[in-house]
C-alpha positions as CSV (number, residue, x, y, z in Angstrom):
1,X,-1.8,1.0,7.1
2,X,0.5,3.0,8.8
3,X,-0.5,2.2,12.1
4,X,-0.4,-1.3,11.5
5,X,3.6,-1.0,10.1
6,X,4.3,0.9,13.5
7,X,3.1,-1.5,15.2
8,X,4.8,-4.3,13.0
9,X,1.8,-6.1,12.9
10,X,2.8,-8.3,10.0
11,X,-0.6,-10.2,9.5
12,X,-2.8,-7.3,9.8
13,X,-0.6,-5.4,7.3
14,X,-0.5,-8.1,4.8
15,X,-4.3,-8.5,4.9
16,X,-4.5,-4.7,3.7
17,X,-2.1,-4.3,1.3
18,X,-4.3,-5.6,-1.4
19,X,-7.0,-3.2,-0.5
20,X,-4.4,-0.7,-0.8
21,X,-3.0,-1.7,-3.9
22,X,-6.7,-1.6,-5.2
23,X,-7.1,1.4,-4.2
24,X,-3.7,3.1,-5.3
25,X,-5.1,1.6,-9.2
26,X,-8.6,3.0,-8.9
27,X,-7.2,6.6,-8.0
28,X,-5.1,6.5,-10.4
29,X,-7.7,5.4,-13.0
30,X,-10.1,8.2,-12.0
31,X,-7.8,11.0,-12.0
32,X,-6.7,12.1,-8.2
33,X,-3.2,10.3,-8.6
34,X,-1.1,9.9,-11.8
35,X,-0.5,6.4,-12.8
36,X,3.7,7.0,-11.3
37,X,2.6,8.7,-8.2
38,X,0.5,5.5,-7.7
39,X,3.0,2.7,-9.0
40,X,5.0,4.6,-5.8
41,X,2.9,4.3,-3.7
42,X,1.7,0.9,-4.2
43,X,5.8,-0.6,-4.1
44,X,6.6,1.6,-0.8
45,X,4.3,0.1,1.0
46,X,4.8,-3.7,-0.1
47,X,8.1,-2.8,0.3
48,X,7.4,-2.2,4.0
49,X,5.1,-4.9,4.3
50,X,7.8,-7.2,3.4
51,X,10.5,-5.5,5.8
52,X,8.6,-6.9,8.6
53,X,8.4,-10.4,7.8
């Protein structure tokens, strides 16, 4: 992800973020993350994702 934000590739990035954000949720349900560390993670990147566009 962050290599497609360097290179502000907009449609690559929005493609992911859902994977991300899928992925932020299922760590967080498992145990690795805590449900805030994820929620932070998950609006950083959108965040970025919408900084581009």
């Amino acid at each position: 992800m962050n290599g497609l934000l360097e290179k502000e590739d907009e449609e690559g990035a929005r493609e992911l973020l859902p994977e991300l954000m899928r992925a932020a949720d299922r760590a967080a349900s498992k145990g690795p993350l805590h449900q805030n560390k994820a929620s932070r993670i998950k609006s950083k990147y959108a965040r970025r994702v919408d900084d581009l566009g």
